[in-house]
C-alpha positions as a printed Julia matrix, in Angstrom:
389×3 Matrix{Float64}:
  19.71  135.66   32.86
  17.3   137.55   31.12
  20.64  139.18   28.72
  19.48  139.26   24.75
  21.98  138.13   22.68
  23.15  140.9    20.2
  22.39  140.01   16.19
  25.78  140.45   14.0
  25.1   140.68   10.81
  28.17  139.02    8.93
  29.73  140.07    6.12
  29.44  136.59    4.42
  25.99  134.7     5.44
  26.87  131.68    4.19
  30.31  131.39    5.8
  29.94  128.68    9.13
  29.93  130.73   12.43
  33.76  129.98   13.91
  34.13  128.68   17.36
  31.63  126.36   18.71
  31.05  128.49   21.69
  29.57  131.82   19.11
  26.01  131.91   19.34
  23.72  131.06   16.12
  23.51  134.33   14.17
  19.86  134.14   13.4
  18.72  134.9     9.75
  18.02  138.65    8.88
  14.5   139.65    9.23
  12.93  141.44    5.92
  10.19  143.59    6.69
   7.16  142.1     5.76
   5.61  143.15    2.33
   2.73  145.1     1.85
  -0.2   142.24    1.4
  -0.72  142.72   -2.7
  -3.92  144.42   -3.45
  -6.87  142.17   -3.52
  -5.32  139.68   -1.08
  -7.56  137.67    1.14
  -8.01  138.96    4.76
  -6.7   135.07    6.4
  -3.4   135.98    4.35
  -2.89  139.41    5.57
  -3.58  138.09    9.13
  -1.31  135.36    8.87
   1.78  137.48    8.26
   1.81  139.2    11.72
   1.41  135.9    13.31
   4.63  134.66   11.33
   6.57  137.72   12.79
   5.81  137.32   16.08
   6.67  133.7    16.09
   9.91  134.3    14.28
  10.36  137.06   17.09
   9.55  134.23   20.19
  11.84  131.91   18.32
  14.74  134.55   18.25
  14.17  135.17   21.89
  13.72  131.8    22.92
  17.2   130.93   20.83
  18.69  134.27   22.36
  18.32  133.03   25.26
  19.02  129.42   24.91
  22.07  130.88   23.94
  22.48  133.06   27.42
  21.19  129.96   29.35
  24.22  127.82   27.81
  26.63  130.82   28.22
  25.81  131.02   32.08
  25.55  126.82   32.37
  29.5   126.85   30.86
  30.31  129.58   33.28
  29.06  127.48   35.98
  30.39  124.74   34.87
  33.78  126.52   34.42
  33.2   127.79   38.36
  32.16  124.62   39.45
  35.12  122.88   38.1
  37.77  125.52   39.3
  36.08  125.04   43.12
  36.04  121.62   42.72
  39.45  121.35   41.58
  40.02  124.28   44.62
  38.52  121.55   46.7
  40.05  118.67   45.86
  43.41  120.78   46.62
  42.32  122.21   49.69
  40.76  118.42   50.88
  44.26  117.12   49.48
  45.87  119.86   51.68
  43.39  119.01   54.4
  44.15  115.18   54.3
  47.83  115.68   54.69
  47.09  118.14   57.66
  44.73  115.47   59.28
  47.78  112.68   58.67
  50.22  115.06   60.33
  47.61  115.98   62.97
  47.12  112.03   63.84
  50.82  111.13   63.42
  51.29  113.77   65.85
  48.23  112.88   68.31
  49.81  109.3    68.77
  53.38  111.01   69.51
  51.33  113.13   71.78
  49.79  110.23   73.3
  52.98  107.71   73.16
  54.89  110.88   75.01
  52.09  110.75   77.54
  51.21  107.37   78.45
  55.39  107.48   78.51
  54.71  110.59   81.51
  51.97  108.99   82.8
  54.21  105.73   83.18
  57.31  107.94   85.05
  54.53  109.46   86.75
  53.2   106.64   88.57
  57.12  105.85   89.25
  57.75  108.95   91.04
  54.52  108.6    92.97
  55.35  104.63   93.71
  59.29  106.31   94.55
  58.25  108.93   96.58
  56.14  106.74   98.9
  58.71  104.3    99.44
  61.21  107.45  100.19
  57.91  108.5   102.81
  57.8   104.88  104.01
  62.16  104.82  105.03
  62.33  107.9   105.65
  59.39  106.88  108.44
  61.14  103.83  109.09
  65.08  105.36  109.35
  63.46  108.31  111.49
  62.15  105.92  114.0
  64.94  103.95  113.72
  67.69  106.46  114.59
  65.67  107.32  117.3
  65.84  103.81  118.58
  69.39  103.78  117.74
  70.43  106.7   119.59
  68.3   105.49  122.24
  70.15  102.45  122.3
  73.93  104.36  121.74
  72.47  106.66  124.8
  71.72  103.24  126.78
  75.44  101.9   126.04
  77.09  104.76  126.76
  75.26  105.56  130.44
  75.7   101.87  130.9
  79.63  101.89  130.62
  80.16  105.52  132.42
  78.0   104.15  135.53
  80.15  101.11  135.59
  83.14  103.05  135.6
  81.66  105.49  138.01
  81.23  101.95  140.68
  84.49  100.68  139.7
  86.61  103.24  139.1
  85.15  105.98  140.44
  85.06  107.93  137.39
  83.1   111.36  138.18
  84.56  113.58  135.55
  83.96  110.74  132.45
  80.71  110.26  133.95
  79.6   113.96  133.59
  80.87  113.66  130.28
  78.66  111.05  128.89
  75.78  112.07  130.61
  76.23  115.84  128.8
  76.63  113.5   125.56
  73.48  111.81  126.17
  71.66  114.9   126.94
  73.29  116.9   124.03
  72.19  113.86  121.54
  68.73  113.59  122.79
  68.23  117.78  122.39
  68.67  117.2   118.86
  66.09  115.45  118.28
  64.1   118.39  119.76
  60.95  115.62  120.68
  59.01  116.44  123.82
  58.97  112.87  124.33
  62.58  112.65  125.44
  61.98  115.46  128.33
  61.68  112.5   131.27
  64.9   110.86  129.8
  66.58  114.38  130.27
  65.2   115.36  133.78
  66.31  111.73  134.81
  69.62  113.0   133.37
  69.69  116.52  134.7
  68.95  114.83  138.19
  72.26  112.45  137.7
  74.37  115.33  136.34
  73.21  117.28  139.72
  74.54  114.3   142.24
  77.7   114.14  140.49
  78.45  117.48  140.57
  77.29  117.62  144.33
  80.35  115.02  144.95
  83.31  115.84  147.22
  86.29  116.48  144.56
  89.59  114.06  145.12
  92.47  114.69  143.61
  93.31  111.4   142.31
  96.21  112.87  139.58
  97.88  114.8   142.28
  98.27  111.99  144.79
  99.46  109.54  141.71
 102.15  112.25  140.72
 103.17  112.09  144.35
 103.49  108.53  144.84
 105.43  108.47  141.42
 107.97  111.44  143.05
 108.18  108.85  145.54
 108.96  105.84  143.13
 111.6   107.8   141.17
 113.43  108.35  144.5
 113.49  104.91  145.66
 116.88  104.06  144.25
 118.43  106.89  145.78
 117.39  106.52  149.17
 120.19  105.47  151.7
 119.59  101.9   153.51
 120.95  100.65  157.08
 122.99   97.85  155.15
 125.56  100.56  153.04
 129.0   100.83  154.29
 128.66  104.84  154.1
 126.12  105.6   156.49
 124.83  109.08  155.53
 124.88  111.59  158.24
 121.73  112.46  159.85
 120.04  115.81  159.07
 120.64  118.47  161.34
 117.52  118.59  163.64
 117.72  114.66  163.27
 121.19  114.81  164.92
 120.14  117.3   167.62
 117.02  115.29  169.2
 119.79  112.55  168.91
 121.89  114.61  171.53
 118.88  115.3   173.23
 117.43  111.73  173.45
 121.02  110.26  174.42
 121.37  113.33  177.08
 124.97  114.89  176.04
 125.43  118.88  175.8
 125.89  120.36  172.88
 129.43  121.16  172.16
 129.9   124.86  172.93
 131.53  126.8   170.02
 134.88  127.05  170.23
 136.87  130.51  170.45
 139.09  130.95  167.31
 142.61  131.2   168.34
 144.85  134.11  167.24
 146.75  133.04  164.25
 150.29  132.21  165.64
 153.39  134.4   163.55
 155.91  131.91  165.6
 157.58  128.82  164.86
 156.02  127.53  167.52
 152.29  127.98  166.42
 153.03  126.73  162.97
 154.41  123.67  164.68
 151.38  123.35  166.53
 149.16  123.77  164.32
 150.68  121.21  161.98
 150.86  118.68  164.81
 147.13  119.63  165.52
 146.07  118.68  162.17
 148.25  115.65  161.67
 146.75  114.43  164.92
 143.26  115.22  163.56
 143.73  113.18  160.68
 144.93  110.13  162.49
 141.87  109.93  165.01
 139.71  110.32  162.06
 141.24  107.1   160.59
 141.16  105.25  163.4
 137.26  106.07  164.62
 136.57  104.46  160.6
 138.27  101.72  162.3
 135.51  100.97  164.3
 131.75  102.33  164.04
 129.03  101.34  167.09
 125.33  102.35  165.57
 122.12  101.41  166.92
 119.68   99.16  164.57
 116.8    98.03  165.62
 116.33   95.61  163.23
 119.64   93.54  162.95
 118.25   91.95  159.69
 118.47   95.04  157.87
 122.86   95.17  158.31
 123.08   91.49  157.1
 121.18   92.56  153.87
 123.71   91.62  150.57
 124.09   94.26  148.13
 121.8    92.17  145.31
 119.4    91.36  148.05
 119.17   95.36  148.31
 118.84   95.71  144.6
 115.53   93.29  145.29
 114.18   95.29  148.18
 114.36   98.33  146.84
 112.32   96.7   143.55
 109.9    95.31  146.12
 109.05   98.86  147.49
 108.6   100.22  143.82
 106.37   97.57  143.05
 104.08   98.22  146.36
 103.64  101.95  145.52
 102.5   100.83  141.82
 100.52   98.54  143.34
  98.92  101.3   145.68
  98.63  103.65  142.75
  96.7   101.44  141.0
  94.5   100.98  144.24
  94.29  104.74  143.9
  92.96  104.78  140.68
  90.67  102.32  141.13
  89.46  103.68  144.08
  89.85  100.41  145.94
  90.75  102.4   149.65
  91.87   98.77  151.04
  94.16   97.69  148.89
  95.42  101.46  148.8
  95.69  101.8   152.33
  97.33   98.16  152.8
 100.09   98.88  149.91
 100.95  102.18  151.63
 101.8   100.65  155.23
 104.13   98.17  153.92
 105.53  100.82  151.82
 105.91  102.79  155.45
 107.31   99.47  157.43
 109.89   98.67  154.46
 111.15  102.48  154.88
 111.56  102.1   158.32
 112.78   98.87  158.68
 115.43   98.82  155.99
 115.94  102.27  155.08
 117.88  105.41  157.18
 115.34  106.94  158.88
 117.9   109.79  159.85
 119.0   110.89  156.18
 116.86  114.16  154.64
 115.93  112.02  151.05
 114.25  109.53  153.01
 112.03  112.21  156.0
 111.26  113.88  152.8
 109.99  110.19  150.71
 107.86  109.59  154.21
 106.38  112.92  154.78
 104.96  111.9   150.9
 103.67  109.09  151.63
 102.03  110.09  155.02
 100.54  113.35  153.15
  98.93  110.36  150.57
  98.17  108.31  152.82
  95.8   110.94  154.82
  93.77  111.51  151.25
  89.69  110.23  152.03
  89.27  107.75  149.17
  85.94  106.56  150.96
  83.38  108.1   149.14
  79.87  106.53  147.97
  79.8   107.21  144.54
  75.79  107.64  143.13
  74.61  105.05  140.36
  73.17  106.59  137.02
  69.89  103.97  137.91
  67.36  107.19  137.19
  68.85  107.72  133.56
  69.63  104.39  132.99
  65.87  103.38  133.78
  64.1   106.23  132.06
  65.56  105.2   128.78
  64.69  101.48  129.39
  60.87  102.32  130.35
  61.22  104.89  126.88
  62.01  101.78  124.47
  59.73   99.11  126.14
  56.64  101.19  125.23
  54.89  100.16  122.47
């Protein structure tokens, strides 16, 4: 600021100063003459004072001409920042535009979250809520399937007498119910486990062995000899030798074999030996006497035969099915008049048919009579489970 401006002296003074930014070269300064002899003392004063105000005027247009200098360069600066400003507010306006453009994206994007948001939240309690509802649900259903099933196998346990499909649905029930793993089911169990333990406690009969037996003895009906045939078959051998007993004859005592005969005499008897044989075997087919007691049974046609023999098949099905069902009655009933048909119709002497009876008395000596147990305890527990509230 307080810079003097340095005086050029030009080679032409009256040539005009070039550029309008050079300062004003001030005039040149002649030293001051000597006051002439015999001048007055205001005049000699006055000189000085003209110097020193041509001086402060030089300074004070020195540095008017510094002061203008430094106002352009400010002027200058001020302009470049400003025009720096205006670029860097331009720069900052665009910045703020991208900066809001990208706050409402931002805020689009999250009211767009906040909006999925609240629809996984509003999702995921209605997931809670079924799930809540499907898990009480299945339990009621299984409770229900559990209900069914005990339901059936204890009416096919009174009917039918059913042990071993009993067992098996009451190991169903319990193995559906230990799933669940709830300490709520453990009465429902013990009432199970208590079941389980009667069943098992029960007497074993061998229903499928006695039906295979009475179905030997079905597939042997039509081969078993009747009174009626025109063939009688021969009695067994002990049959035939209580006969001889019962009727009181000797038994024929074995006969010594003869020495074979090298004459023409033994060859003649033996050929009129056999031919003799032969002959009173025709003639004793002449004429058979056999003791029935039941005259009915020789004036049986062949077809009628064909029908009884049907008639006995159907009376073993019958008790087979009485078997199964473990209806002793109706089992015991079929059997007998199986039994009387066999005896009253049917050769009693011939092997086939001892054989068929000794079957059917072996059957008939099974114990069918046995209580079976009701699945009431399991049956209830479950019942008193759903009615709570």
């Amino acid at each position: 600021m307080n810079e003097l401006p340095t005086v050029s002296h030009p080679a032409d003074p009256g040539a005009p100063a070039s550029g309008a930014a050079s300062p004003p070269v001030a005039p040149p300064v002649s030293p001051p003459a000597s006051p002439p002899a015999g001048a007055p003392l205001g005049t000699v004063l006055k000189r000085p004072m003209s110097i020193a105000v041509i001086a402060l005027a030089a300074l004070l247009a020195a540095q008017t001409i510094s002061t203008n200098r430094q106002i352009r360069h400010l002027r200058e600066e001020m302009a470049r920042r400003l025009q720096q400003s205006d670029a860097t507010t331009t720069e900052a306006a665009q910045l703020v535009r991208a900066t809001q453009e990208a706050t409402k994206e931002l805020q689009v994007k999250v009211g767009v979250l906040e909006g999925r948001q609240q629809e996984a939240q509003a999702q995921q309690l209605a997931l809670e809520q079924l799930y809540n509802d499907m898990s009480k649900n299945r339990d009621e259903w299984a409770l229900a399937e559990i209900e069914q099933v005990l339901s059936t196998a204890s009416q096919q346990l009174q009917l039918a007498g059913n042990v071993p499909g009993a067992l098996i649905a009451l190991q169903n029930a319990d193995r559906s119910l230990s799933r669940s793993d709830k300490p709520q089911f453990i009465t429902i169990r013990r009432a199970i486990a208590r079941d389980t333990e009667k069943l098992k406690a029960l007497p074993s009969v061998d229903s499928v062995g006695l039906a295979v037996r009475l179905d030997n003895v079905i597939a042997q009906v039509d081969a078993l000899p009747m009174l009626s045939d025109a063939t009688p078959t021969l009695p067994a051998a002990p049959a035939r030798k209580a006969a001889a007993r019962r009727k009181g004859a000797p038994e024929p005592a074995p006969v010594p074999a003869e020495p074979a005969a090298d004459t023409w005499l033994g060859r003649v008897q033996g050929a009129w030996s056999s031919w003799t044989g032969e002959m009173w075997t025709d003639v004793r087919q002449l004429l058979r006497v056999r003791t029935v007691e039941n005259p009915e049974a020789m004036m049986l046609a062949p077809e009628h035969a064909y029908f009884l023999r049907e008639n006995l098949k159907l009376r073993l099905l019958n008790a087979r099915m009485a078997l199964l069902s473990r209806n002793e009655a109706a089992f015991r009933a079929d059997l007998l008049a199986a039994q009387e048909q066999l005896v009253r119709y049917f050769d009693t002497r011939a092997s086939q048919t001892q054989r068929v009876q000794a079957l059917l008395r072996q059957v008939q000596g099974s114990n069918l009579a046995i209580e079976m147990p009701t699945l009431a305890d399991s049956l209830n527990a479950v019942r008193n489970y759903k009615a709570k509230p």
